[in-house]
CHARMM internal coordinates of N, CA and C (Angstrom, degrees):
IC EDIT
DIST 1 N 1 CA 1.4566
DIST 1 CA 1 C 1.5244
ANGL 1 N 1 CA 1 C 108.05
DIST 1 C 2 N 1.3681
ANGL 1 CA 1 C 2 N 117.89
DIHE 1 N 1 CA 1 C 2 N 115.42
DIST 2 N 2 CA 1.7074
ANGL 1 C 2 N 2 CA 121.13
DIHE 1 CA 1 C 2 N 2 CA 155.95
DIST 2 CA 2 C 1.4166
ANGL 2 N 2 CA 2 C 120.91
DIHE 1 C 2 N 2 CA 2 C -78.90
DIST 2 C 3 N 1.1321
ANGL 2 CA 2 C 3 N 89.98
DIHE 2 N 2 CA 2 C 3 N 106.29
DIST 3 N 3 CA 1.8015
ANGL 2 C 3 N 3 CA 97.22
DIHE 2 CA 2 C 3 N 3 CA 157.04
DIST 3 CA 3 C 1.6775
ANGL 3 N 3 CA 3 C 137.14
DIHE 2 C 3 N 3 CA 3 C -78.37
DIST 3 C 4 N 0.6901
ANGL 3 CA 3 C 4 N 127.89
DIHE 3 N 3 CA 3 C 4 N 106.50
DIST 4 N 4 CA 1.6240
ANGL 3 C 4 N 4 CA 100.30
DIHE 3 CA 3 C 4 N 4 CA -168.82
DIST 4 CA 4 C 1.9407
ANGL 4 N 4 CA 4 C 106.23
DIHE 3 C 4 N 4 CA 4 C -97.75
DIST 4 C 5 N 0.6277
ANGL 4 CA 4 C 5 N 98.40
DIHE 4 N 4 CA 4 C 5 N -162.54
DIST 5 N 5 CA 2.0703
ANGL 4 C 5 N 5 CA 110.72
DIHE 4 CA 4 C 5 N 5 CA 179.90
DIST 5 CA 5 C 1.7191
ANGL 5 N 5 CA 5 C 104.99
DIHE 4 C 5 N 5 CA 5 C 15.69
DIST 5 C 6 N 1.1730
ANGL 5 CA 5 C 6 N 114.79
DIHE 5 N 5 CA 5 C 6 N 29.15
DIST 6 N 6 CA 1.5357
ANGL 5 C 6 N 6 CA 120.76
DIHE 5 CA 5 C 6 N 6 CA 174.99
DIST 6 CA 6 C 1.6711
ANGL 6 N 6 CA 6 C 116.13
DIHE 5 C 6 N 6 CA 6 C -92.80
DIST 6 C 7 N 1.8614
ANGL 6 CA 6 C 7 N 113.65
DIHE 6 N 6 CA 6 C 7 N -27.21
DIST 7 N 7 CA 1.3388
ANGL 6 C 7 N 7 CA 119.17
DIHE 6 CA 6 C 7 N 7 CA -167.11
DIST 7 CA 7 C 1.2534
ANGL 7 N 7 CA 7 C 107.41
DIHE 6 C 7 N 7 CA 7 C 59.26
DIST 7 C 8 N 1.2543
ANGL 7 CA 7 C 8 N 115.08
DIHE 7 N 7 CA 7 C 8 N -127.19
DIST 8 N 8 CA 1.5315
ANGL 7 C 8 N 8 CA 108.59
DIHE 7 CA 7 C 8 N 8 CA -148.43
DIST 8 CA 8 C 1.9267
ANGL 8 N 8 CA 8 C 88.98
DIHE 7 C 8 N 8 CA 8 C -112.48
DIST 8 C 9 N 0.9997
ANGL 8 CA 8 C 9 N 110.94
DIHE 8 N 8 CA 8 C 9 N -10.93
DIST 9 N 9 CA 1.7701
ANGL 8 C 9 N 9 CA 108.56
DIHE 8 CA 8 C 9 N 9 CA 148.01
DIST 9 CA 9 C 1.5402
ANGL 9 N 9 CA 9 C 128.06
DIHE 8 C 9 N 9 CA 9 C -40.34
DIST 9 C 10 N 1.3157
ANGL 9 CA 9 C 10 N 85.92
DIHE 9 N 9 CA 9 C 10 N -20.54
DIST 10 N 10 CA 1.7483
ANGL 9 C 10 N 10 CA 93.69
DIHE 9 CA 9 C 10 N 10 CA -169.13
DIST 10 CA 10 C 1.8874
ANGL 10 N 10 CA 10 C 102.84
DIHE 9 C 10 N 10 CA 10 C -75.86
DIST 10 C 11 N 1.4573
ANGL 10 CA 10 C 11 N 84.31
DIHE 10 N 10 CA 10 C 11 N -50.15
DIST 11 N 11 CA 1.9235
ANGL 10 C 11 N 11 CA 79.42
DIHE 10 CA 10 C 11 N 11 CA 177.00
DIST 11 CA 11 C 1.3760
ANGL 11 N 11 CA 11 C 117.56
DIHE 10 C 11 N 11 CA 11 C -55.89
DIST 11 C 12 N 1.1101
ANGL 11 CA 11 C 12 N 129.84
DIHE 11 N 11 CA 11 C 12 N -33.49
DIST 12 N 12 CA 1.5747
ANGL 11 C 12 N 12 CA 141.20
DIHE 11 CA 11 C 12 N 12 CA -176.22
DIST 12 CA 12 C 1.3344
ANGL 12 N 12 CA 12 C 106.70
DIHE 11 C 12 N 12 CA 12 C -67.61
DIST 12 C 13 N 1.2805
ANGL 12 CA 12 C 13 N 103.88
DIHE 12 N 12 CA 12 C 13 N -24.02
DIST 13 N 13 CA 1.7096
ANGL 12 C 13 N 13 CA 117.16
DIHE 12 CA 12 C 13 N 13 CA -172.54
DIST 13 CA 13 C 1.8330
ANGL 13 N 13 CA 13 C 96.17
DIHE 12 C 13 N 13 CA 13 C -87.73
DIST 13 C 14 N 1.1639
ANGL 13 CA 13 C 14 N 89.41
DIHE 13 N 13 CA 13 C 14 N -49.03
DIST 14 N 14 CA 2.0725
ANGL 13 C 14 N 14 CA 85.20
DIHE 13 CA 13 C 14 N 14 CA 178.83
DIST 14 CA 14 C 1.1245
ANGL 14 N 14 CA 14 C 109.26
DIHE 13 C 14 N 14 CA 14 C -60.96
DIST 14 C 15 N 1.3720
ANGL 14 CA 14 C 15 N 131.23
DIHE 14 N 14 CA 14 C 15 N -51.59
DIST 15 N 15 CA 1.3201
ANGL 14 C 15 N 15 CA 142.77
DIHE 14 CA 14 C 15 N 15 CA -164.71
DIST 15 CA 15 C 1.7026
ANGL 15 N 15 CA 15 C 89.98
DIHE 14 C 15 N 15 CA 15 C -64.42
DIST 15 C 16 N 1.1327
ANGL 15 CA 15 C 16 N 141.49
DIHE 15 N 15 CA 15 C 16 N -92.67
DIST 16 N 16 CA 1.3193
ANGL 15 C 16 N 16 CA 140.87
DIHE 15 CA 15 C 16 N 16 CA -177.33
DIST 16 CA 16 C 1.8497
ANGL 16 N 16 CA 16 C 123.12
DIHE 15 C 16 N 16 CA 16 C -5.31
DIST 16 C 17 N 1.6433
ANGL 16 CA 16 C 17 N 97.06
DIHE 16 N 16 CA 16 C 17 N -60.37
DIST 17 N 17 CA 1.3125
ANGL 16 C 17 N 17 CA 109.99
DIHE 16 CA 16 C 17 N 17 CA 173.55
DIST 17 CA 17 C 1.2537
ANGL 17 N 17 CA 17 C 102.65
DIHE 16 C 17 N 17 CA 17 C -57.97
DIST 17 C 18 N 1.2681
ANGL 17 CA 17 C 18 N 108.35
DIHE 17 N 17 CA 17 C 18 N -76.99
DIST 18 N 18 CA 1.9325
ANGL 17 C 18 N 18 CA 129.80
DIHE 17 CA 17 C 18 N 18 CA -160.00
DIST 18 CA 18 C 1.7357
ANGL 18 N 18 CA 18 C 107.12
DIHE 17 C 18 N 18 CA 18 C -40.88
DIST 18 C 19 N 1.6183
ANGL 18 CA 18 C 19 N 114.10
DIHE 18 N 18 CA 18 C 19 N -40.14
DIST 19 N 19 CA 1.3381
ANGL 18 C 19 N 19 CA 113.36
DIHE 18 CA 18 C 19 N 19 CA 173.92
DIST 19 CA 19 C 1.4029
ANGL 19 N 19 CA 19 C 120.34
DIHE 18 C 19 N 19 CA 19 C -73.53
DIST 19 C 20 N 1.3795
ANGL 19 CA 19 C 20 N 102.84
DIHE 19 N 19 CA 19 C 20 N -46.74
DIST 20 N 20 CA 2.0600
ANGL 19 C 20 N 20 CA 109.39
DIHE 19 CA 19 C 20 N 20 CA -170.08
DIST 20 CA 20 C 1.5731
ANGL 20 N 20 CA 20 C 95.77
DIHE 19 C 20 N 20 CA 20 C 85.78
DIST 20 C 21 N 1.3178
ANGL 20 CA 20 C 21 N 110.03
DIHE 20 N 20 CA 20 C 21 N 50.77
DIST 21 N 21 CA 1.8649
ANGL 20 C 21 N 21 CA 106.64
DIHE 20 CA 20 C 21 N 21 CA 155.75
DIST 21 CA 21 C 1.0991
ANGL 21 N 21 CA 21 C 115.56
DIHE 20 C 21 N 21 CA 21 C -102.36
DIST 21 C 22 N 1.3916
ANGL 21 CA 21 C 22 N 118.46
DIHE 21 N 21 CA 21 C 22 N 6.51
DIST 22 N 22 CA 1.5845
ANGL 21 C 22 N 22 CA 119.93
DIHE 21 CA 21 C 22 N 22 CA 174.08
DIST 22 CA 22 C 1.2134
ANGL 22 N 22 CA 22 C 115.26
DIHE 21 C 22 N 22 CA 22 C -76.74
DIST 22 C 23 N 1.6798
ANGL 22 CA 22 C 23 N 105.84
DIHE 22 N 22 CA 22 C 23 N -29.22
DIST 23 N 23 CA 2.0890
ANGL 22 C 23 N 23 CA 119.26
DIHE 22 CA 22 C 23 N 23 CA -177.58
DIST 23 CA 23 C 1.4670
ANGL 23 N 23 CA 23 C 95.46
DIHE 22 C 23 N 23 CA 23 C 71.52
DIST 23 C 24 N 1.2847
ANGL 23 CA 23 C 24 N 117.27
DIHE 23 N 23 CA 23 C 24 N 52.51
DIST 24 N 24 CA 2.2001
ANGL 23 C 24 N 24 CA 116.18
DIHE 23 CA 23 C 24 N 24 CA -173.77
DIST 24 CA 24 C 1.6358
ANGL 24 N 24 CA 24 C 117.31
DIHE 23 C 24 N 24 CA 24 C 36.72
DIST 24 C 25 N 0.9368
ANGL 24 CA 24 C 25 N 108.51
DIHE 24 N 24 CA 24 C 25 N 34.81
DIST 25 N 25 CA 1.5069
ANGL 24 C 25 N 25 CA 123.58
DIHE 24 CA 24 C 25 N 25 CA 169.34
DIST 25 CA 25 C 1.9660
ANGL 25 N 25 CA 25 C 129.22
DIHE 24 C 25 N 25 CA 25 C -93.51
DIST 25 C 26 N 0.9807
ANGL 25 CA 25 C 26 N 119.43
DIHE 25 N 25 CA 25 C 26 N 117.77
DIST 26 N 26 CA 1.2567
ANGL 25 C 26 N 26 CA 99.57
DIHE 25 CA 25 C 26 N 26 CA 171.81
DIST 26 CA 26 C 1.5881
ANGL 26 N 26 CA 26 C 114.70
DIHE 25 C 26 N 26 CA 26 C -30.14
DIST 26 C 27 N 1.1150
ANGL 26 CA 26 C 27 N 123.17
DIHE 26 N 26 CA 26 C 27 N -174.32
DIST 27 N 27 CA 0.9703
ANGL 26 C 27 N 27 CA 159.95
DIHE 26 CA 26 C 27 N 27 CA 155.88
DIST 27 CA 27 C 1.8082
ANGL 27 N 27 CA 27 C 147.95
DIHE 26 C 27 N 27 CA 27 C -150.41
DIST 27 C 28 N 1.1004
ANGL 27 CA 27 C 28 N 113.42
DIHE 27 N 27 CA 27 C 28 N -169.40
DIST 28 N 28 CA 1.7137
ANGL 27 C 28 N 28 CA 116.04
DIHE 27 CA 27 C 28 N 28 CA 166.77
DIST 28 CA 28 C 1.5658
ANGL 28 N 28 CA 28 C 99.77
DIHE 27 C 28 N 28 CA 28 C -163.47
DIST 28 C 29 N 1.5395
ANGL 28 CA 28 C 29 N 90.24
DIHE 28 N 28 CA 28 C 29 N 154.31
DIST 29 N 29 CA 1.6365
ANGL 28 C 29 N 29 CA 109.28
DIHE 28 CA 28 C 29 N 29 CA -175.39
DIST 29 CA 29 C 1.5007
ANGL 29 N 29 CA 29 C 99.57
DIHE 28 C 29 N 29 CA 29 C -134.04
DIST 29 C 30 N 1.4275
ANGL 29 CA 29 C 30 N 123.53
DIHE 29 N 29 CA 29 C 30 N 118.87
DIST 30 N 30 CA 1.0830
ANGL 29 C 30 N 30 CA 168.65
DIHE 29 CA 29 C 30 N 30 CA -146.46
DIST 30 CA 30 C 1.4623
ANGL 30 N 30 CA 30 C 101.95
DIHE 29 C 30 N 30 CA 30 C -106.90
DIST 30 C 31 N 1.7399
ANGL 30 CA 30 C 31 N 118.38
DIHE 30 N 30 CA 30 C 31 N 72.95
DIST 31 N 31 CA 1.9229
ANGL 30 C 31 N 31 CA 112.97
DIHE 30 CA 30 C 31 N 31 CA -174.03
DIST 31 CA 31 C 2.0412
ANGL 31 N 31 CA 31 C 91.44
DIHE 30 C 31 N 31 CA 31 C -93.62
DIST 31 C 32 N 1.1503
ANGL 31 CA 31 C 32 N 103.56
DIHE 31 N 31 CA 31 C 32 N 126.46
DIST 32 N 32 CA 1.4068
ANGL 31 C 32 N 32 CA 110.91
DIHE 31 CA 31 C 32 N 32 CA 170.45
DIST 32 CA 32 C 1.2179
ANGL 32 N 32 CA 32 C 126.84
DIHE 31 C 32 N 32 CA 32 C -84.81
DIST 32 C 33 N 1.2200
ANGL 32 CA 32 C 33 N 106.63
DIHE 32 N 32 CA 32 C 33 N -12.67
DIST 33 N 33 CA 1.6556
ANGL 32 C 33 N 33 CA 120.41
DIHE 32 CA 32 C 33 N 33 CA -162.48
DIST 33 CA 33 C 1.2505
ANGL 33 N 33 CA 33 C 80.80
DIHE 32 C 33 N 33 CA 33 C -107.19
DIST 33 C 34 N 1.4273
ANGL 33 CA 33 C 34 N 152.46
DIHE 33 N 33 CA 33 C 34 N -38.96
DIST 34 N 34 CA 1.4398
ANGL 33 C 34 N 34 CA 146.46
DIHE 33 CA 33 C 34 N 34 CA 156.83
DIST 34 CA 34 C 1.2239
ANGL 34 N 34 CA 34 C 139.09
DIHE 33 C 34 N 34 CA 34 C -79.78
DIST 34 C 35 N 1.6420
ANGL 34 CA 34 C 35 N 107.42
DIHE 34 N 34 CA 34 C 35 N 17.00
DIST 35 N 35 CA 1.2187
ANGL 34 C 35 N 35 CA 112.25
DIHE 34 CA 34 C 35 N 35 CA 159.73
DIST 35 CA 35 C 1.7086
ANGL 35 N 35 CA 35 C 92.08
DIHE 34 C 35 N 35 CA 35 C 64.65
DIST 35 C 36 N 0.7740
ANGL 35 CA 35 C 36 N 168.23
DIHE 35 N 35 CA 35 C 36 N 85.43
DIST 36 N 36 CA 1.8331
ANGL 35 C 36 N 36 CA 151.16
DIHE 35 CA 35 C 36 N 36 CA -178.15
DIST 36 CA 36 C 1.7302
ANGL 36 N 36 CA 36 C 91.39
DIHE 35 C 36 N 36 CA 36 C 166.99
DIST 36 C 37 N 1.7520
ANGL 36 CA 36 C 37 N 90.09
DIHE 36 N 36 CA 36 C 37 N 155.27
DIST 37 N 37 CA 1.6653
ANGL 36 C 37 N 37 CA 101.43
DIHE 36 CA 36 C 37 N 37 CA 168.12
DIST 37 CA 37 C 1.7245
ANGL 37 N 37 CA 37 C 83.93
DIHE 36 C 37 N 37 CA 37 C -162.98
DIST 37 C 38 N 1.7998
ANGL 37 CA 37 C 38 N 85.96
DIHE 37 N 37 CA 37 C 38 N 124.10
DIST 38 N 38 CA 1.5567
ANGL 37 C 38 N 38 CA 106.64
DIHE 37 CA 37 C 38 N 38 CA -157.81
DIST 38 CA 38 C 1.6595
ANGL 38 N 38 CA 38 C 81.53
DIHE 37 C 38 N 38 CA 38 C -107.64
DIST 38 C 39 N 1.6921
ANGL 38 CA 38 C 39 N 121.14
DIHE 38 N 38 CA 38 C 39 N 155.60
DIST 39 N 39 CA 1.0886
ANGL 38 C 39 N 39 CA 109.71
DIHE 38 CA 38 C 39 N 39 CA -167.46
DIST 39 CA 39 C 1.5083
ANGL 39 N 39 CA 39 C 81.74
DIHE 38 C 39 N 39 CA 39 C -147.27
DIST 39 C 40 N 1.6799
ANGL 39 CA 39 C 40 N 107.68
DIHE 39 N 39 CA 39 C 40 N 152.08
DIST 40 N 40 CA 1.9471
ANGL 39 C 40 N 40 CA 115.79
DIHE 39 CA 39 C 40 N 40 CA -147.42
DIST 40 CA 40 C 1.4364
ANGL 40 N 40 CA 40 C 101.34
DIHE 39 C 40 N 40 CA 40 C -146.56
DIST 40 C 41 N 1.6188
ANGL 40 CA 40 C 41 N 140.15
DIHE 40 N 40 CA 40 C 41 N 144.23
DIST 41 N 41 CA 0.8666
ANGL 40 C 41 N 41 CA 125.18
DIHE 40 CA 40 C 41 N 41 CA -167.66
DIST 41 CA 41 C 1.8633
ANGL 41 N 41 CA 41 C 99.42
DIHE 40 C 41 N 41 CA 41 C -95.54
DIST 41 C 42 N 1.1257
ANGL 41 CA 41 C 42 N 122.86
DIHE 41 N 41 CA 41 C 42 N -172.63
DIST 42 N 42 CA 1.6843
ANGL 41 C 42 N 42 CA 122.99
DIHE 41 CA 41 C 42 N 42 CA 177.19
DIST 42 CA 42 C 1.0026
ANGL 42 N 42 CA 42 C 114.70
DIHE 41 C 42 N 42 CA 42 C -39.06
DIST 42 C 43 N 1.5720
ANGL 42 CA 42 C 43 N 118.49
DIHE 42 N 42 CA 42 C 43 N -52.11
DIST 43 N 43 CA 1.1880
ANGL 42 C 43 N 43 CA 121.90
DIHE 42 CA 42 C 43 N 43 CA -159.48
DIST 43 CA 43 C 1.6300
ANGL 43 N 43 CA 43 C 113.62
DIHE 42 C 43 N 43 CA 43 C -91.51
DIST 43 C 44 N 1.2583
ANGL 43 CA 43 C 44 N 117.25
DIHE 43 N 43 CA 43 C 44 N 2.10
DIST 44 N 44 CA 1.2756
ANGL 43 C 44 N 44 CA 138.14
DIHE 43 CA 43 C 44 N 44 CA 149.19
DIST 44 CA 44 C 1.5315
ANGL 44 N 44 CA 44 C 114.35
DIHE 43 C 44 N 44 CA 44 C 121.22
DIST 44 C 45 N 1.7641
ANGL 44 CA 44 C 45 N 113.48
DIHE 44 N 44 CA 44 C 45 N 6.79
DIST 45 N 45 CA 1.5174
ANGL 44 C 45 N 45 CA 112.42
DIHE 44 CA 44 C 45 N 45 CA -150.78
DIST 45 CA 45 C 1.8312
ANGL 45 N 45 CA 45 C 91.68
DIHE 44 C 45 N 45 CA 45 C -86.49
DIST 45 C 46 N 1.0563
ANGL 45 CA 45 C 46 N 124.46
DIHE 45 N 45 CA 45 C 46 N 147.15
DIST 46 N 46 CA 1.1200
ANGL 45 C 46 N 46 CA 147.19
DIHE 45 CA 45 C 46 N 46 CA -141.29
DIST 46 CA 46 C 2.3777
ANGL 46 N 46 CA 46 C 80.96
DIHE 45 C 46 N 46 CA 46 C -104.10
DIST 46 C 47 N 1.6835
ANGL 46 CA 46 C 47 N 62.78
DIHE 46 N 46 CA 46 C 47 N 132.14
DIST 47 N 47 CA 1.9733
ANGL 46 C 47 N 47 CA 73.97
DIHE 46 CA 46 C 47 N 47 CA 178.21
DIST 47 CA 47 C 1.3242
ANGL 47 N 47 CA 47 C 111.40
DIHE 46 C 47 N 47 CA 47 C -151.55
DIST 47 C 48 N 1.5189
ANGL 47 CA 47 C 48 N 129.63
DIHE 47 N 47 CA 47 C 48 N 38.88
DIST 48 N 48 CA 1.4621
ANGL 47 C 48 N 48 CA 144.38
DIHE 47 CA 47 C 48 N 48 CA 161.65
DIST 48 CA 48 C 1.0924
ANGL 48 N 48 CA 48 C 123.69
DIHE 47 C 48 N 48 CA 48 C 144.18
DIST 48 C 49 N 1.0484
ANGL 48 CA 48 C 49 N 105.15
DIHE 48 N 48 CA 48 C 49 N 168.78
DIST 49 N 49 CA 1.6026
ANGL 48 C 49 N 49 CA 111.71
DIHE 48 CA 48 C 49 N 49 CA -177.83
DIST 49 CA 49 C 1.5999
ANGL 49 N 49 CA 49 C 108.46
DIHE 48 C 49 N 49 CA 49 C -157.26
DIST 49 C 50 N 1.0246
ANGL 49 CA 49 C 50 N 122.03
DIHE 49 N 49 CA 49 C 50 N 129.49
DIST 50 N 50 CA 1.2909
ANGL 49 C 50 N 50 CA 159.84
DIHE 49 CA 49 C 50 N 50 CA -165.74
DIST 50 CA 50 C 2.1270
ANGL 50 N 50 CA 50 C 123.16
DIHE 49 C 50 N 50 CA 50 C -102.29
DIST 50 C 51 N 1.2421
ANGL 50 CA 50 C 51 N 125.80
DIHE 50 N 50 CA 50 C 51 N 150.01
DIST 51 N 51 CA 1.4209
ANGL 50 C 51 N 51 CA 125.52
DIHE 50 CA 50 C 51 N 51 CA 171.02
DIST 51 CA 51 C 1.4444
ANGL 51 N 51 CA 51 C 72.24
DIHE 50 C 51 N 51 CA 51 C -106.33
DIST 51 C 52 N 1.8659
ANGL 51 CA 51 C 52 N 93.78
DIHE 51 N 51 CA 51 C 52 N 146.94
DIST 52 N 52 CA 1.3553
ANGL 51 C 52 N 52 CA 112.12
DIHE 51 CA 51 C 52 N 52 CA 170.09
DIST 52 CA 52 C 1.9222
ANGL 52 N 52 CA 52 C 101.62
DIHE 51 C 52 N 52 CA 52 C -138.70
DIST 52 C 53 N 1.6467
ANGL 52 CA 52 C 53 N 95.85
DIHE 52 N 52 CA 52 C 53 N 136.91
DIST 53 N 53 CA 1.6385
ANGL 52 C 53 N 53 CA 92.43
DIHE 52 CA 52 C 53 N 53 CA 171.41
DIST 53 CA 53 C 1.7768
ANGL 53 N 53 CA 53 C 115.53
DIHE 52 C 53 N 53 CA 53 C -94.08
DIST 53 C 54 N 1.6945
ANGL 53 CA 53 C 54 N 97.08
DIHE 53 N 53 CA 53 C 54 N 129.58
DIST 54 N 54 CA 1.5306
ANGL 53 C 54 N 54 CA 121.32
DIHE 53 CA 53 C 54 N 54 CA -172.61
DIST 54 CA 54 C 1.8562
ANGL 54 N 54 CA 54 C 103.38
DIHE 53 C 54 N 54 CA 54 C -84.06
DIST 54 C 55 N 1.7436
ANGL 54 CA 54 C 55 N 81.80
DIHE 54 N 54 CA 54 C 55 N 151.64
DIST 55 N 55 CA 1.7465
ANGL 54 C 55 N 55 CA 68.65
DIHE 54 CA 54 C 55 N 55 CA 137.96
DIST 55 CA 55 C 1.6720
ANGL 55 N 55 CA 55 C 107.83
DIHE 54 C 55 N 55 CA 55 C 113.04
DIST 55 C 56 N 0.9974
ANGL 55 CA 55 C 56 N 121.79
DIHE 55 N 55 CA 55 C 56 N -172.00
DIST 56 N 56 CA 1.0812
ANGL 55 C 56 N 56 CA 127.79
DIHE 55 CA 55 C 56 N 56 CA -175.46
DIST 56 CA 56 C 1.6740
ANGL 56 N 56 CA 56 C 106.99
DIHE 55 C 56 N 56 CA 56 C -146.53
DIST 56 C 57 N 1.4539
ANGL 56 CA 56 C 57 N 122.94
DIHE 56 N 56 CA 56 C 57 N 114.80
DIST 57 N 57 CA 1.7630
ANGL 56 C 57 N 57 CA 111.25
DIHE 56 CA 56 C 57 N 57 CA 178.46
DIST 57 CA 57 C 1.4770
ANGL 57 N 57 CA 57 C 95.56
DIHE 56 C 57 N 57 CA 57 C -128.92
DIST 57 C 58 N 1.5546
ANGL 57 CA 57 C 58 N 126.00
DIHE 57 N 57 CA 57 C 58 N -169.51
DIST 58 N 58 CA 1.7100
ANGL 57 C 58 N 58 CA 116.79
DIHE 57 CA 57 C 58 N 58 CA 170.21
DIST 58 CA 58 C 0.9751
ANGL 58 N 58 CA 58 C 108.75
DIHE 57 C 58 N 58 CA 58 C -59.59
DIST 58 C 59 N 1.3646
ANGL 58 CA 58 C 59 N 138.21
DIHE 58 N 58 CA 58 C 59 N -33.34
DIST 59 N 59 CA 0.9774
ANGL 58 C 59 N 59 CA 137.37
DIHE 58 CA 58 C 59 N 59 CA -153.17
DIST 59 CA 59 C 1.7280
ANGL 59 N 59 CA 59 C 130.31
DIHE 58 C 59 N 59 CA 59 C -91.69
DIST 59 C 60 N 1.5909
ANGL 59 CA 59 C 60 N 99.27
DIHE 59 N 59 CA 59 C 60 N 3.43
DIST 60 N 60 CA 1.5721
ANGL 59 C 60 N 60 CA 127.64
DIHE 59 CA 59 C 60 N 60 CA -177.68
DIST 60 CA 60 C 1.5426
ANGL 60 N 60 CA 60 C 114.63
DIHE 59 C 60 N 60 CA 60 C -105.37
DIST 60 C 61 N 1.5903
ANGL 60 CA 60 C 61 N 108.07
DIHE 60 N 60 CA 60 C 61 N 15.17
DIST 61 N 61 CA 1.4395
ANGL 60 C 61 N 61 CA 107.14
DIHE 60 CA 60 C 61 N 61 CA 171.49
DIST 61 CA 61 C 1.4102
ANGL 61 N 61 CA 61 C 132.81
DIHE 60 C 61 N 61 CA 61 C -50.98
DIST 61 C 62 N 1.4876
ANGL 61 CA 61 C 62 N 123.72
DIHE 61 N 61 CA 61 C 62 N 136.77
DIST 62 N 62 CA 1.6299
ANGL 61 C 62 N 62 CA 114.54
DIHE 61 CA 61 C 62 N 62 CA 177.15
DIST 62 CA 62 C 1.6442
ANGL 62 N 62 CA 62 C 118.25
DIHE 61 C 62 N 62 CA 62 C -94.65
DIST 62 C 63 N 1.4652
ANGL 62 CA 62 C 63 N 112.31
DIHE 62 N 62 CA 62 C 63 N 123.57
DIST 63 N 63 CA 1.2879
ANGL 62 C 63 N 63 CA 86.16
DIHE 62 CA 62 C 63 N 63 CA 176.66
DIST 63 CA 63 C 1.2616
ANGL 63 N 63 CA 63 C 150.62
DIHE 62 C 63 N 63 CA 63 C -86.28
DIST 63 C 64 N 1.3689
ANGL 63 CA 63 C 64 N 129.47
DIHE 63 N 63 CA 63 C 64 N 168.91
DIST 64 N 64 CA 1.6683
ANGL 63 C 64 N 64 CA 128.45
DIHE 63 CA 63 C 64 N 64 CA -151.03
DIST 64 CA 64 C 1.9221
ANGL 64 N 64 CA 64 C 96.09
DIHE 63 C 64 N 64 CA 64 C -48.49
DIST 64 C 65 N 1.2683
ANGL 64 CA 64 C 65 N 110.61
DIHE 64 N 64 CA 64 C 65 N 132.26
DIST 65 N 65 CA 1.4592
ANGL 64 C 65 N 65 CA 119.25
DIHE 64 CA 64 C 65 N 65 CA 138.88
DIST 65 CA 65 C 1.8242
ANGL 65 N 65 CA 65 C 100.68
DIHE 64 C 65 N 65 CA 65 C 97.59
DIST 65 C 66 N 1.3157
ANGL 65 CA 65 C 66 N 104.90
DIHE 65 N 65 CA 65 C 66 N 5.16
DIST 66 N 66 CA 1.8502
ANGL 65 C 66 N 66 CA 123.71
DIHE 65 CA 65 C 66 N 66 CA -157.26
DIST 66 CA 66 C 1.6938
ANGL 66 N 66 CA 66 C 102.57
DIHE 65 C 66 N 66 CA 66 C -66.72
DIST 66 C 67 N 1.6097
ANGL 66 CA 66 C 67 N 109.49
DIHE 66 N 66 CA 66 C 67 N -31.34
DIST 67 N 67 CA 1.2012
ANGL 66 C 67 N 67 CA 99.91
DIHE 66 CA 66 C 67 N 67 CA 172.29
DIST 67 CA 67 C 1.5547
ANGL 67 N 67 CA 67 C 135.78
DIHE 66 C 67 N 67 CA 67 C -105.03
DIST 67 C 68 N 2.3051
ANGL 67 CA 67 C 68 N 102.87
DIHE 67 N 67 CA 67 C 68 N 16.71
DIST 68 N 68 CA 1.2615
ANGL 67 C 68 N 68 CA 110.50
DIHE 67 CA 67 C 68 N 68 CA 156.18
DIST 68 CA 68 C 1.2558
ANGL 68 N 68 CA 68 C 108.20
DIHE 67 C 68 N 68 CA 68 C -76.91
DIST 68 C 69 N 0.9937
ANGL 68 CA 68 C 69 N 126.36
DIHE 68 N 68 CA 68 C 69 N -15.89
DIST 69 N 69 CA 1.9650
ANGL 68 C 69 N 69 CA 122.72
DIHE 68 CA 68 C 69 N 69 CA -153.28
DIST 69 CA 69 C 1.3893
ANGL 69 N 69 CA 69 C 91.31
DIHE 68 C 69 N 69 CA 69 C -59.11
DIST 69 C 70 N 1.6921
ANGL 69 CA 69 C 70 N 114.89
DIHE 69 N 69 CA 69 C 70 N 168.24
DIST 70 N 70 CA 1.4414
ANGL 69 C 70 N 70 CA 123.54
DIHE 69 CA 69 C 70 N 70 CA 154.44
DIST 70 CA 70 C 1.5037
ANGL 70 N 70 CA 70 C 126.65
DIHE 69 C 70 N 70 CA 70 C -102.29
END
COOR INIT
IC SEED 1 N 1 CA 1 C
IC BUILD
C-alpha cells in the first residue's frame, strides 16, 4: 500500500491494515510530530484530518490511582 502526504503516519497506516488490529473498525492515527489526528474508515480510506493539542503542560495532570479504576 502507498501512502503519500501521511509521513511517517503512513507506516502506522500499513501496519494497522496489514495486521487487522482495528477488528474492521474505523479508526484514527495519532502523528505527534504533526500535531494532527487523521481519522480512516475500516477499510483504511482516509476521511479527515484534524490539528490536535500535544503534550504535556501543568495543566495535563493525571489523577492519583486513574489507571486502577474499572
Amino acid at each position: 500500500m502507498q501512502v503519500a502526504g501521511f509521513g511517517q503516519a503512513a507506516a502506522c497506516l500499513c501496519r494497522v491494515i496489514g495486521s487487522g488490529d482495528h477488528r474492521g473498525l474505523p479508526f484514527a492515527i495519532v502523528d505527534k510530530r504533526a500535531a494532527t489526528i487523521r481519522l480512516f474508515t475500516a477499510e483504511g480510506a482516509f476521511l479527515g484530518a484534524s490539528p490536535a493539542l500535544l503534550g504535556q503542560t501543568p495543566g495535563d495532570a493525571i489523577a492519583d490511582g486513574v489507571g486502577e479504576r474499572t
